[in-house]
C-alpha positions as CSV (number, residue, x, y, z in Angstrom):
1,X,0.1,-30.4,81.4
2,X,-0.8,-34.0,80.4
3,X,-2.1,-34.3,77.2
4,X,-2.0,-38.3,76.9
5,X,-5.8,-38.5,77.3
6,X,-6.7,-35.5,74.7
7,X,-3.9,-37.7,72.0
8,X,-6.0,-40.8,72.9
9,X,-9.9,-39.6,72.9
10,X,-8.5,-38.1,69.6
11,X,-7.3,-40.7,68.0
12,X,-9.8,-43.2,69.3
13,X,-12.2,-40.7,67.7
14,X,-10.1,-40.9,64.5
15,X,-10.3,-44.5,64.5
16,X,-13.6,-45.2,65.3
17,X,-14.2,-42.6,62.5
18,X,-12.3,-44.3,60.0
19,X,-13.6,-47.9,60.7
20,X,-17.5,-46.7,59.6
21,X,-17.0,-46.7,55.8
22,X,-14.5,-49.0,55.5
23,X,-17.4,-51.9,57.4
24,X,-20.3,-50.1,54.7
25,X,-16.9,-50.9,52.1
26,X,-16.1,-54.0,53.5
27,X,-19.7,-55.2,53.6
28,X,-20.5,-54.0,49.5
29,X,-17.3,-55.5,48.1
30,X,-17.0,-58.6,49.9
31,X,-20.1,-59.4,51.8
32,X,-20.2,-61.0,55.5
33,X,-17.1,-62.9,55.0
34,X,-15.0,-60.2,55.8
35,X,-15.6,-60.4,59.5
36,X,-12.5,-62.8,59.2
37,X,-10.1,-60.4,58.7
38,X,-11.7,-57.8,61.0
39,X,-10.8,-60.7,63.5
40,X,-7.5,-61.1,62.6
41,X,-6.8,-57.4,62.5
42,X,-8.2,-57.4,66.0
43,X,-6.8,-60.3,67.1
44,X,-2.8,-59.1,65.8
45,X,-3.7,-55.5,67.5
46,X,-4.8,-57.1,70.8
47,X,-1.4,-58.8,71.4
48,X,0.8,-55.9,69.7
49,X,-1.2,-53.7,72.3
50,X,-0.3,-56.6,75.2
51,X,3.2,-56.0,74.0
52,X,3.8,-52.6,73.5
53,X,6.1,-50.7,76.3
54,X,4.6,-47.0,75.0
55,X,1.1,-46.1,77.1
56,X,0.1,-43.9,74.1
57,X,0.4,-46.6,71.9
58,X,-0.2,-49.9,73.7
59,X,-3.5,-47.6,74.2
60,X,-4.2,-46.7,70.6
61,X,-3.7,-50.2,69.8
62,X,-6.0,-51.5,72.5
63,X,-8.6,-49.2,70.8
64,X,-7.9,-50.8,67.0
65,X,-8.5,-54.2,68.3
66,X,-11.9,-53.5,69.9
67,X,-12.8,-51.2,67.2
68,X,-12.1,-54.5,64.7
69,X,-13.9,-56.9,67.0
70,X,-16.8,-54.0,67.3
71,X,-16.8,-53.9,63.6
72,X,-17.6,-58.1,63.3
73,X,-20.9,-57.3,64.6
74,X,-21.7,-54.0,62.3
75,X,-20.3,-56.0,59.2
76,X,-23.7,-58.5,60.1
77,X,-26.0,-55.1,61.0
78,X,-24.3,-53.6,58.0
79,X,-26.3,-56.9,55.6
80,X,-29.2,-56.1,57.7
81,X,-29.2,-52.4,56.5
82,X,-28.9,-53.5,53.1
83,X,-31.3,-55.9,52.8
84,X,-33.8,-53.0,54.0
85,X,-32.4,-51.1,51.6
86,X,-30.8,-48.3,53.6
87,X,-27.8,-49.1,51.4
88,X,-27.1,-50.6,47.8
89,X,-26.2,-53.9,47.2
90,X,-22.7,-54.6,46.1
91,X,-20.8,-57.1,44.0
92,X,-20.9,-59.5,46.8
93,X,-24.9,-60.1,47.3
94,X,-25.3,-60.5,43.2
95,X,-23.3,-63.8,43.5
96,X,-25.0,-65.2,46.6
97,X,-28.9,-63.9,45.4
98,X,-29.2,-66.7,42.8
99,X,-30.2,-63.9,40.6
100,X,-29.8,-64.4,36.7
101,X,-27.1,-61.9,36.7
102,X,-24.6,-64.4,38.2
């Protein structure tokens, strides 16, 4: 038996899992100007995936990089959601509001 697919639709699942709060996170601590690092992450996992001898993980990796450059765009939806007030403003939209509470 093969179980390479079953370890990498589980773990893709994992990390596509994981990614969720940390762009709601991401988004309430330090606004739209984390889609930076997001590209960088996915950028760096991109080539380490390029590199990588091990399917499993050249795979995995492959999955991390799209998942970062997946999460540039929900980091942007994320600001829409907020401004509809789906979710609660963080830290980050106080300071760029020009609300008195700067």
């Amino acid at each position: 038996m093969n179980f390479n697919g079953v370890v990498i639709g589980l773990a893709s699942f994992l990390i596509i899992g994981i990614f969720h709060p940390i762009v709601i996170k991401g988004e309430f601590y330090f606004g739209v100007r984390i889609w930076r690092a997001f590209l960088l992450a996915g950028i760096v996992t991109l080539a380490a995936s390029l590199l990588c001898a091990n399917t499993i993980a050249s795979a995995l990796l492959g999955v991390l990089s799209f998942t970062c450059f997946w999460s540039i765009l929900e980091i942007f939806e994320q600001r829409e959601r907020v401004a509809k007030g789906w979710f609660p403003a963080g830290p980050s939209h106080r300071r760029h509001t020009g609300s008195p509470e700067q």
